[in-house]
C-alpha positions, 0 to 999 in steps of 0.5 A: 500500500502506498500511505500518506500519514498526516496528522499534527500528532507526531509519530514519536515514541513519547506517550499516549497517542503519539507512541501509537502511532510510531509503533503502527506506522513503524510496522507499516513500513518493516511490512515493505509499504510505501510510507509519506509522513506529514507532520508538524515540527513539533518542537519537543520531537525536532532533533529526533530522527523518524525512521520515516520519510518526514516532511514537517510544517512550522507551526503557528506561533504562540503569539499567533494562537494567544491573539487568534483566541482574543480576537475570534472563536477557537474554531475560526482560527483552526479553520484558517490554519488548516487551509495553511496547511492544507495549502503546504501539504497537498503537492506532496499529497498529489504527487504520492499518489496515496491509496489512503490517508490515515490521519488522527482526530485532533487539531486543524491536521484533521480538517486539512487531512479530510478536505484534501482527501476528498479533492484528490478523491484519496480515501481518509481513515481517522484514528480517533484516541481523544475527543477532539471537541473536548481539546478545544478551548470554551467558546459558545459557538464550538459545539455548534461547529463541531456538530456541523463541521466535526460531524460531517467529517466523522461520517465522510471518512471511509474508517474510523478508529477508536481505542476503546468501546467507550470512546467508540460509544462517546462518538456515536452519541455526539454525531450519531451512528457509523461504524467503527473499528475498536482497536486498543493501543498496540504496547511495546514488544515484551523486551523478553518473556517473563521469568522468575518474579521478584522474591519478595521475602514475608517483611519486605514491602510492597513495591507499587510501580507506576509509569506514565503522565502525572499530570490528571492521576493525582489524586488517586496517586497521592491516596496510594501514597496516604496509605503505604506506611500502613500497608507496608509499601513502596512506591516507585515511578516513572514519568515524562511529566515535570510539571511543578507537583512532581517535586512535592510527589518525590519529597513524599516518604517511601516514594521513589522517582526514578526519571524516565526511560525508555519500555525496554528499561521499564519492563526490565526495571519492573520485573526485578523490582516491583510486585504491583502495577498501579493504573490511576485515573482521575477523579477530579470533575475536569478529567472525568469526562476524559476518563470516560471515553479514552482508554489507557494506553499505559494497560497494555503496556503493562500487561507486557511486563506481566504483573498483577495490576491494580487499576483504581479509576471512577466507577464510570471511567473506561479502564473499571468498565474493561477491569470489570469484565477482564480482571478479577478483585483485588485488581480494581477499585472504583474509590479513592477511599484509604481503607478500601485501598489498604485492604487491597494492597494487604491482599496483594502482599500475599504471594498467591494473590500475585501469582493469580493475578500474574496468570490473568494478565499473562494471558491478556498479555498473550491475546487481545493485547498482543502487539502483532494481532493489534497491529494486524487489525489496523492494517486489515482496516487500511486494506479494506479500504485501499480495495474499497477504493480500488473497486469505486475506481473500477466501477466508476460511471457504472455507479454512482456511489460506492459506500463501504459503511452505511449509518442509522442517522435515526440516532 
């Protein structure tokens, strides 16, 4: 297949949705594909070399952005920066000659991806991993726009997909019924299978690991933290995040903050040295809506590293509804309440609750999240499409219309 991938999400392995779309694209490319990638020079990413062929666009300046949001809606000024980019990115676009474009649903990249896919006539899959609505600053008429503008791209498209049911659910709800492709984010490889666990003898503590963004887990964080003198634990993490309440979390008794590192250096660290995975989302008004429809791409990626997890998340938030139906107790807990939390950790101290629980993630580990079959569905969604296009080309004139998804717009 010859793909173009333009998006402002710069494929790079840093976090989240920018991770997940190095590791895809990266396969794609090992797998003997053509490969375009157009993205945004995106400053925390510029001195890193991407094992793909780049082409990357100046960004706006802040001075730009902070001025365009006095002065007019949020809205109208990512209208006017997709043109710019649109603009910058259609020639390379031409003369590829895609088959298909993948792009992500986020910033003024996922306007100019669907507008200049429908004037080549390229077909145009969005990766949907955050609400882009929800990203956009307050204004009154923004949900006005995205229900036109957002709305009739999310039908126009010839896939979408999510990354989890409950984003999947979120979108249905906002701009009504399509069909979707759920695939969960595709983790690192395991560095190697999974040996003998830490011993951990009867008075050592409990060494809780975590890894990933800081910033929105907090709460539930520091509520582990309350309790560990009284479970008898540890606390061990590492973060890209270095914002100003890192600082305070490290000062905290029996917290250990190790930096950053790379998955190889994670999964070897953890299956040395920890007993326990903590997967926290929070609970803070703010966040809650996030934490319902985005599904944590840190769950795969622990199950990798083969430990038991501890997932304390709102009892609406997507990553309890998936510990619900795939986990079992002590491995997950929708409160922040530090009895509730203690108990827990006393039952993870005992030797054959973590090797129960090691055996359900092994075998999570083991099929939906394992890395080649996540990867395989994605790429069985660009080639159901690139032959979906195939067959309108063939039969053009002969039909009018050759749709791959149909929708119910009675919701």
């Amino acid at each position: 297949m010859r793909i173009v991938y333009f998006s402002g999400v710069v494929p790079v392995e840093r976090n989240a949705g920018y991770t997940l779309m190095y590791r895809h694209l990266l396969r794609l490319t090992k797998s003997g594909h053509e490969l375009l990638v157009l993205t945004r020079d995106y400053e925390k990413a510029r001195n890193v070399d991407l094992p793909f062929k780049t082409i990357r666009f100046a960004e706006r300046s802040r001075n730009f952005q902070r001025i365009a949001n006095r002065v007019g809606s949020p809205q109208f000024w990512v209208e006017l920066d997709a043109r710019r980019v649109r603009r910058l990115a259609e020639p390379y676009i031409a003369q590829f000659r895609p088959e298909v474009i993948v792009t992500v649903w986020e910033s003024a990249y996922l306007l100019a991806a669907a507008d200049v896919g429908k004037k080549l006539g390229v077909p145009v899959v969005i990766v949907v991993h955050d609400d882009y609505e929800q990203m956009l600053p307050a204004h009154r008429k923004k949900h006005r726009w995205a229900a036109g503008r957002l709305r009739k791209i999310y039908h126009s498209v010839a896939a979408r997909i999510c990354i989890g049911p409950a984003m999947a659910e979120h979108l249905t709800q906002t701009y009504g019924r399509a069909e979707v492709d759920i695939i969960y984010p595709i983790p690192a490889e395991p560095a190697s299978p999974v040996t003998q666990p830490r011993r951990k003898l009867k008075d050592d503590p409990l060494r809780i690991g975590f890894f990933g963004e800081l910033g929105g887990n907090y709460g539930p964080i520091h509520a582990v933290v309350d309790v560990l003198e009284a479970a008898n634990a540890e606390f061990h993490y590492f973060s890209h995040s270095w914002g100003p309440n890192r600082g305070p979390l490290a000062s905290r008794p029996r917290v250990f903050d190790h930096g950053a590192t790379d998955p190889v250096g994670l999964q070897n660290f953890f299956r040395a040295n920890i007993d326990v995975m903590l997967i926290p989302q929070g609970f803070e008004p703010e966040v809650r809506q996030l934490r319902r429809t985005c599904f944590p791409s840190k769950i795969p990626e622990a199950c990798q590293i083969g430990l038991p997890l501890l997932i304390i998340s709102p009892a609406d938030g997507s990553a309890t509804r998936w510990a619900h139906e795939c986990l079992k107790p002590p491995a997950f807990l929708s409160t922040i309440n530090r009895p509730d939390i203690v108990r827990a950790l006393r039952e993870f101290a005992d030797s054959s609750t973590q090797e129960a629980q090691r055996q359900i993630v092994s075998q999570i580990a083991g099929s939906i999240f394992l890395p080649q079959r996540l990867h395989e569905q994605f790429e069985r969604v660009l080639s159901r499409v690139c032959n979906t296009g195939d067959q309108a080309a063939a039969a053009k004139g002969a039909l009018a219309t050759v749709s791959l998804f149909t929708y119910d717009r009675s919701t």
